[in-house]
C-alpha positions as CSV (number, residue, x, y, z in Angstrom):
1,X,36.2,-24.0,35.7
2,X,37.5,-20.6,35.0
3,X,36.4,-17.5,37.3
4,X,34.0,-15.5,34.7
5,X,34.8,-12.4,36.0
6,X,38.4,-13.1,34.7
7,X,36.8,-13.7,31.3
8,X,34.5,-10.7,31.3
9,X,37.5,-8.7,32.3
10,X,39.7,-9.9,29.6
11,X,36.7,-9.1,27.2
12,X,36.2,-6.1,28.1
13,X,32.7,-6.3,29.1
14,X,32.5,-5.1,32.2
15,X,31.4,-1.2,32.9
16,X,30.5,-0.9,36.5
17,X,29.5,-2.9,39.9
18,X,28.4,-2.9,43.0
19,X,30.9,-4.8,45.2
20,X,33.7,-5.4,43.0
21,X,35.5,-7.8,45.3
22,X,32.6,-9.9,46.4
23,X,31.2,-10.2,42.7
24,X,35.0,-11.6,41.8
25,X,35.3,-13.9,45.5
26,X,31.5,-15.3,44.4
27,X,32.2,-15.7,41.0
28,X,35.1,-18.6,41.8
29,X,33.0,-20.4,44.7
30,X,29.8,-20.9,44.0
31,X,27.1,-21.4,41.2
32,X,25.6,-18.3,41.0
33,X,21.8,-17.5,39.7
34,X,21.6,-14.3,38.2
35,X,19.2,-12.6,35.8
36,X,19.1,-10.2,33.1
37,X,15.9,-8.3,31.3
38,X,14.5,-7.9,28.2
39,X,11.9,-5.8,28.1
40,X,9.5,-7.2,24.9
41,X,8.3,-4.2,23.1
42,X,8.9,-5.7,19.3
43,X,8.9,-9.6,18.5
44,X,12.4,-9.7,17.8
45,X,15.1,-9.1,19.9
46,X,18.3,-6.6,18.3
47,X,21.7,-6.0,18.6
48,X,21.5,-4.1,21.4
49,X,20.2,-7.1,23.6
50,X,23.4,-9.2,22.1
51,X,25.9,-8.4,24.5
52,X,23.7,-9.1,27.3
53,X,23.2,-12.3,26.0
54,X,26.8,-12.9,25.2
55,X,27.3,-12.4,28.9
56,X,24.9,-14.7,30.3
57,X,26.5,-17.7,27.5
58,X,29.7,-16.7,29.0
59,X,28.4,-16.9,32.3
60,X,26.3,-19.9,31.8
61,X,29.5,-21.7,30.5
62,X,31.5,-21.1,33.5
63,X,28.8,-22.9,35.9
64,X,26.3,-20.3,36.5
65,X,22.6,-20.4,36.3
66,X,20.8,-18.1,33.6
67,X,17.6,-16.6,34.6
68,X,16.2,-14.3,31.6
69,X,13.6,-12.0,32.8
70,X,11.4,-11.0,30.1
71,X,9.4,-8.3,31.2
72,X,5.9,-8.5,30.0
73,X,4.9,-5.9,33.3
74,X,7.4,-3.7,32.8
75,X,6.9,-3.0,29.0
76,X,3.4,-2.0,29.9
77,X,5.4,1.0,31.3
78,X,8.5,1.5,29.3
79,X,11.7,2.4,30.6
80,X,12.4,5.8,30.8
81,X,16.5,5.8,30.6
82,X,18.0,7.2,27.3
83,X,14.3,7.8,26.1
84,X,13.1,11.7,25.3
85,X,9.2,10.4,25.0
86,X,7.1,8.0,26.9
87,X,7.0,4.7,25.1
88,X,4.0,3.2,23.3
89,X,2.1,1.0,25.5
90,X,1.5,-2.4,24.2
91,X,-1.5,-4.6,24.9
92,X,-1.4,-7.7,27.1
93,X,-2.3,-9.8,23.6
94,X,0.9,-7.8,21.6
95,X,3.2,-8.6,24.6
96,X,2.5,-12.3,25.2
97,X,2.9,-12.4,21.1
98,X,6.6,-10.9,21.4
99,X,7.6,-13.0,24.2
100,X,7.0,-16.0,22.5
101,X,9.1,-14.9,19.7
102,X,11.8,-13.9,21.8
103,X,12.2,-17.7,23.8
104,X,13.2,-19.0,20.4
105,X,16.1,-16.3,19.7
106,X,17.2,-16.4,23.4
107,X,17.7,-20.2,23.2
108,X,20.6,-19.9,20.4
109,X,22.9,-17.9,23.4
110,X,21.8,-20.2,26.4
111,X,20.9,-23.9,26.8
112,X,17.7,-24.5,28.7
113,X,18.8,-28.7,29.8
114,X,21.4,-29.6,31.8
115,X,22.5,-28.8,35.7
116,X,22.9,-24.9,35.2
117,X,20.0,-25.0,33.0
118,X,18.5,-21.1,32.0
119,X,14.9,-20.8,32.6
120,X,12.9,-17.8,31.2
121,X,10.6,-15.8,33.5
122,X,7.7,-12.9,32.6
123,X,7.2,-10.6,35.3
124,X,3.9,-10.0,34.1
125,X,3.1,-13.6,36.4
126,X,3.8,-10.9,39.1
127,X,3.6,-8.0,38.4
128,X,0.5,-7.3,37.3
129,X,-1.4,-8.8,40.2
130,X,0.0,-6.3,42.5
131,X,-2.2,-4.2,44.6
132,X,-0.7,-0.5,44.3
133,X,-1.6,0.6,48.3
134,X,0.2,-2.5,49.4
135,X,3.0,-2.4,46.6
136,X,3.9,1.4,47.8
137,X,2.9,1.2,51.1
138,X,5.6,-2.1,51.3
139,X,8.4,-1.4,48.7
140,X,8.2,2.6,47.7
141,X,8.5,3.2,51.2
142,X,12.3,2.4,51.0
143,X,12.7,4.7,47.7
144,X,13.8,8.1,48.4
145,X,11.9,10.6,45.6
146,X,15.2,12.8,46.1
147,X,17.7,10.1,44.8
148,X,15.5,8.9,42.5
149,X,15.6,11.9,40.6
150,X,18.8,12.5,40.8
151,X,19.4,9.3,39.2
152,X,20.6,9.6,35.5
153,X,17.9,7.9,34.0
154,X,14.9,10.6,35.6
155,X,17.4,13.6,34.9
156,X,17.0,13.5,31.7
157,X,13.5,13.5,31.2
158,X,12.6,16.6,33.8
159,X,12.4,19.1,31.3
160,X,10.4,17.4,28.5
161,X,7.9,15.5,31.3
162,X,8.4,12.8,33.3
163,X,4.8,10.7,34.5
164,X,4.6,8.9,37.6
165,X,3.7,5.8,35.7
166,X,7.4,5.9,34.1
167,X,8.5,7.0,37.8
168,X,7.6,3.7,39.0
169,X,9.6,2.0,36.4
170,X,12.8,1.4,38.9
171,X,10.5,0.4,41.5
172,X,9.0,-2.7,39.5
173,X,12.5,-3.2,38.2
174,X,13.8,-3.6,41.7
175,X,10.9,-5.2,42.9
176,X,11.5,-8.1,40.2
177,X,14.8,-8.3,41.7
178,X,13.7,-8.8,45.3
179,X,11.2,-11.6,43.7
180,X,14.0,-13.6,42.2
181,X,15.9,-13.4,45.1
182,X,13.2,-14.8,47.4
183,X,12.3,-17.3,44.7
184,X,15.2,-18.5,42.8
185,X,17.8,-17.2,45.5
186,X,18.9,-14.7,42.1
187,X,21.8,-12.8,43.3
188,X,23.0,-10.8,40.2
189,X,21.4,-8.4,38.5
190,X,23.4,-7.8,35.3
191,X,22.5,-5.4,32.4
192,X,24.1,-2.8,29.8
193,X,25.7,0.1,31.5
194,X,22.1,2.6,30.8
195,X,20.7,0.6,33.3
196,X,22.9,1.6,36.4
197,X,20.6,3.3,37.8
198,X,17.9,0.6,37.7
199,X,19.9,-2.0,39.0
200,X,21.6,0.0,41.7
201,X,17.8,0.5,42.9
202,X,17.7,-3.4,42.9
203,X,20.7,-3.8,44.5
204,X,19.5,-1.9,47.7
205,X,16.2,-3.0,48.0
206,X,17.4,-6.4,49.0
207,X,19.5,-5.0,51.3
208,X,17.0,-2.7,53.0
209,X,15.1,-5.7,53.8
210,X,18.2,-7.0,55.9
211,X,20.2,-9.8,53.2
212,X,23.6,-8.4,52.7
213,X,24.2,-11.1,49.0
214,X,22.7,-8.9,46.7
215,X,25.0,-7.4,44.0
216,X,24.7,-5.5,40.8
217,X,27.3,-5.3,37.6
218,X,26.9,-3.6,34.2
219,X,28.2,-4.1,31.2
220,X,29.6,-1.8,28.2
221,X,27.2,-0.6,25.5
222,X,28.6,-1.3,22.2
223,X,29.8,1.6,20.6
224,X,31.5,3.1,17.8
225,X,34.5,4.9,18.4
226,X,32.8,8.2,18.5
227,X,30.4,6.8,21.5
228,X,27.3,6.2,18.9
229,X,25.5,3.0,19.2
230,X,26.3,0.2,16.9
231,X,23.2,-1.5,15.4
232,X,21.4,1.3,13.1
233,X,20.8,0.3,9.7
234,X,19.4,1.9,6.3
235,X,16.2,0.5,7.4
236,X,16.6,1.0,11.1
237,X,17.4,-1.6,14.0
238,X,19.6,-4.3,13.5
239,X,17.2,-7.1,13.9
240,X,18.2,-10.9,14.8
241,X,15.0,-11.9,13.6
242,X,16.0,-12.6,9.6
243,X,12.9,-11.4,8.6
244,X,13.4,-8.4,9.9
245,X,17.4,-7.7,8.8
246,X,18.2,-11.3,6.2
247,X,21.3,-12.2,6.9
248,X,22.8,-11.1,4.6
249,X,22.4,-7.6,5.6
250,X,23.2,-8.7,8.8
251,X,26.9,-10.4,7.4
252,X,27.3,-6.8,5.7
253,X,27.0,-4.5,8.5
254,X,29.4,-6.5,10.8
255,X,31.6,-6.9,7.6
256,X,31.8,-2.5,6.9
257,X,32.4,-2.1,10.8
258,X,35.5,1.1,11.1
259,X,38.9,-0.7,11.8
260,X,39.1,1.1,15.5
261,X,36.0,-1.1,16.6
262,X,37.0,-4.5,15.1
263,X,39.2,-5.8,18.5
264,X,36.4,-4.6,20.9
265,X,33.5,-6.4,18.4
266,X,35.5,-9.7,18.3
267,X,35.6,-9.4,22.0
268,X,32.3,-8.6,22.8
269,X,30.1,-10.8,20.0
270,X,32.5,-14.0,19.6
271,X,33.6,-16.7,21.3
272,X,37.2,-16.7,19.0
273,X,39.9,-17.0,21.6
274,X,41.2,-13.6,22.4
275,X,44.7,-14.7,21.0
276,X,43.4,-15.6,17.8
277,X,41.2,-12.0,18.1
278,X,44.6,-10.2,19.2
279,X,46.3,-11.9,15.8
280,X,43.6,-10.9,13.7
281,X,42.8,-7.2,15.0
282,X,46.8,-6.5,14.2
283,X,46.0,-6.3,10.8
284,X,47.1,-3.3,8.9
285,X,45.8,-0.8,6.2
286,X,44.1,-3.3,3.3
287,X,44.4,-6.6,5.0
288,X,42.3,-5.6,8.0
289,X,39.4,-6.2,5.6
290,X,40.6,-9.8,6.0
291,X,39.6,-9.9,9.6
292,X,36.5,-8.2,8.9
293,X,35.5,-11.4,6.8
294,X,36.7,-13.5,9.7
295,X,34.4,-11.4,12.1
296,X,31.1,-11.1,9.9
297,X,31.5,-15.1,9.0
298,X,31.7,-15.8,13.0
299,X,28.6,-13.3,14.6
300,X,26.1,-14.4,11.6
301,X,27.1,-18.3,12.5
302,X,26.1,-17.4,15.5
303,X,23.3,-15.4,15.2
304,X,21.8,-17.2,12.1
305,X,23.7,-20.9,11.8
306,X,26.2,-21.8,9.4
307,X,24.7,-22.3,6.7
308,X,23.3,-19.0,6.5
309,X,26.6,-17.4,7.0
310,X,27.9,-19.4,4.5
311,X,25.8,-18.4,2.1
312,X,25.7,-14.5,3.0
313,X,30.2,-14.8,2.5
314,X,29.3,-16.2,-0.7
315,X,27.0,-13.3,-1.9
316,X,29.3,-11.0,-0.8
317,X,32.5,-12.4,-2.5
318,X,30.4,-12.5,-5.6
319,X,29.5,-8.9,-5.4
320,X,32.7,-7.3,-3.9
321,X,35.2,-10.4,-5.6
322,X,33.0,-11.4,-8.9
323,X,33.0,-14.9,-7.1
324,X,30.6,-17.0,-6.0
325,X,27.0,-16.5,-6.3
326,X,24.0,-13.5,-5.9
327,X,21.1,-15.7,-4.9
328,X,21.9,-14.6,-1.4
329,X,21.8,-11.0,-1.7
330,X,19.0,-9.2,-0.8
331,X,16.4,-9.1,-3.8
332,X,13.1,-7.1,-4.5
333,X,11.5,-8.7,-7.4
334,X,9.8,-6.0,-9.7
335,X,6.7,-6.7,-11.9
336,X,7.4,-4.0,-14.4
337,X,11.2,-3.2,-15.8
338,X,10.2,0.1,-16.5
339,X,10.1,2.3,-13.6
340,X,11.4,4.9,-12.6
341,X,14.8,5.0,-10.7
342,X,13.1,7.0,-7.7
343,X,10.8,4.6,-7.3
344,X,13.4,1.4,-7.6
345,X,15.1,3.2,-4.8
346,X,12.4,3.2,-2.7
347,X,11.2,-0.8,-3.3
348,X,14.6,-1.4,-2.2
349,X,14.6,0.7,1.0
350,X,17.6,2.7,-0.2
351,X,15.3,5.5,0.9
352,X,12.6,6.6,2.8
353,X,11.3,8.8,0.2
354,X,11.8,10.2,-3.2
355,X,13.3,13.6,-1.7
356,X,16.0,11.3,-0.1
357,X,16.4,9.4,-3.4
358,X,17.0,12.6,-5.1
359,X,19.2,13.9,-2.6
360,X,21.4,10.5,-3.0
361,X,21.3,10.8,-7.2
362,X,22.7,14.3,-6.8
363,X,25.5,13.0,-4.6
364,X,26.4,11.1,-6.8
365,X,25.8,7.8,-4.3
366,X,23.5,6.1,-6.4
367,X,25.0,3.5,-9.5
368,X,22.5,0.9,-11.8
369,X,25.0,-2.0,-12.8
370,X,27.7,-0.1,-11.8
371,X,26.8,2.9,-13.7
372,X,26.6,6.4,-11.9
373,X,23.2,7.6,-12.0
374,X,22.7,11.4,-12.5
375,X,19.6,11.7,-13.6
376,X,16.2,11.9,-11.2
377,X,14.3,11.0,-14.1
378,X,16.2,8.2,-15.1
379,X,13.6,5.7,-16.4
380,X,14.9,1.4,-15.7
381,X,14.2,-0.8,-19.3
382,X,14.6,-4.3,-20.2
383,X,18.0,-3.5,-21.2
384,X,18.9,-2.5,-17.5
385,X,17.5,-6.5,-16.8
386,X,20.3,-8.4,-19.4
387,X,20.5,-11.7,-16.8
388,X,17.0,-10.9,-15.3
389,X,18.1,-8.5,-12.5
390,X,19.6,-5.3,-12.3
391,X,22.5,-4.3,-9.1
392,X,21.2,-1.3,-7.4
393,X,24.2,0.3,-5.2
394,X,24.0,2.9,-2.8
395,X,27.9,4.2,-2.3
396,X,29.9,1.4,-2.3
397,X,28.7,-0.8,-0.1
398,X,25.0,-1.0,0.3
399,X,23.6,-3.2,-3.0
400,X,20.1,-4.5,-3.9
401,X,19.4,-7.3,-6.2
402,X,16.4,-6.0,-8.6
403,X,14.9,-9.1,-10.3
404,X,11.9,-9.4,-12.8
């Protein structure tokens, strides 16, 4: 079996570690047990939890063992790193709720049979039964207050407020760490590169404590080429769950990606060897759209099956291509034709609100059947409706199916 760290290499995936030469020796001896969090503060996981899960398939593949920590304790805190506020706190009831919907997307990236098989754990089991004297008296005694604020993730919330209960945030994390060690001799911690600091914190604990096998490694965030996070929508988040983003919308977002990103997305969300990604990312000027197809087709197969993708192709060659068909786009069906164009704009999500909408109509970004809209007042009719639906299309590549 191939050395993983040879493939996350290749891929590009890896950011930061620990012990670079140990992770790379253990990597090629042994089966290794390592985990990575998700911390389940909505009921469906987004694109910013894909790589991580792309990692651990990769890893699973090569003959490591998968632990997925979903962390029903610590999303009673929140993590503070990247975040300007303190998180909403979620009742016990919410975060059982979101757990359970999480299992069913994690099982599409790791396989829970076989001899490396992935298990799911909730540190909530343990977490939550702690006793705070003996938890600080036992494991904050080996955190130093000094470090920990220097450590990026504190930094930046000292001038907006930072609350001891987000403080102990690194500690839980690392204590988790130290619990799948002793229980599942875990060895690896693994996560994207904004939780360095958490992991390093891991890392050490287990050390302290006198094991010298504990070891930490981050991955890249995926970003544009400007540094901005990839996964923000019209509507928000990028959602896996289709009810949340139909794939469709999912298909198109990966399909209007900016050429500079298209190599490093192939490598990151794909499994397409990474000659067929280096023939495909060559392409030039208008046929790099081509690979674009090639790259949307393969992340919603993954993410949503086949068929689905299928399907969302088809809706878009028959809106971009007049072939194929629309019953795939997405739709808001509309109980009366005649309304007003601010207010189609908002049913469709187009816009937040009517200031927005107006704002868009003056910029010329709004078209009705692909007719430029100028008018704020522009009132929809049944002659808007000739096949029983109207294309609403924000610029040129946002479109809502409006059906009666």
């Amino acid at each position: 079996m191939e050395n993983v760290f040879n493939i996350l290499e290749e891929r590009g995936y890896i950011e930061q570690m620990t012990h670079p030469q140990e992770i790379k020796k253990l990597f090629g001896e042994e089966s290794v047990p390592f985990y990575i969090g998700i911390d389940p503060t909505a009921d469906s996981l987004h694109v910013g939890h894909f790589v991580s899960l792309m990692v651990a398939s990769h890893m699973q593949k090569c003959g490591h063992k998968p632990i997925i920590l979903v962390g029903g304790g610590t999303a009673t805190i929140g993590d503070p790193s990247g975040k300007t506020d303190m998180r909403k706190m979620l009742s016990r009831e919410e975060l059982d709720y979101n757990v359970d919907c999480l299992k069913k997307q994690i099982e599409k990236f790791v396989s829970f049979e076989g001899e490396n098989a992935a298990i799911i754990v909730n540190n909530a089991d343990w977490l939550l039964d702690l006793k705070f004297v003996d938890f600080v008296r036992e494991i904050g005694s080996l955190f130093s207050v000094n470090r920990m604020l220097a450590a990026e993730c504190y930094k930046q919330r000292m001038e907006t407020g930072l609350t001891f209960f987000e403080m102990s945030y690194m500690l839980m994390q690392s204590y988790d760490f130290l619990y799948l060690y002793n229980k599942y001799g875990c060895k690896l911690q693994m996560g994207g590169n904004d939780q360095w600091s958490n992991i390093i914190g891991g890392v050490e604990l287990i050390r302290k404590i006198g094991k010298d096998d504990s070891f930490g490694l981050t991955f890249k965030l995926l970003t544009t080429k400007e540094g901005k996070k990839m996964g923000k929508t019209e509507k928000g988040a990028l959602w896996l769950d289709p009810k949340k983003t139909s794939p469709y919308e999912f298909y198109q977002y990966w399909r209007n990606v900016e050429d500079g990103s298209v190599e490093n997305v192939f490598n990151m969300l794909t499994f397409l060897p990474i000659e067929k990604i280096k023939e495909l990312s060559s392409y030039q000027d208008e046929k790099i759209n081509e690979a674009k197809k090639v790259l949307a087709y393969e992340i919603t197969k993954l993410v949503h099956g086949e068929e689905e993708a299928q399907k969302a192709e088809e809706a878009s060659n028959a809106l971009f291509n007049g072939q194929g068909s629309l019953d795939n786009m997405p739709t808001v069906k509309i109980e009366n034709t005649n309304l007003s164009i601010l207010d189609a704009i908002l049913l469709s999500g187009i816009a937040p609100s009517k200031g927005q909408a107006r704002t868009l109509i003056n910029q010329g970004g709004i078209s009705l059947n692909d007719e430029k809209i100028t008018d704020v007042n522009y009132l929809l009719s049944e002659k808007d409706f000739s096949e029983d639906y109207a294309i609403l299309k924000k610029g040129k590549k946002v479109f809502y199916k409006l059906e009666k």
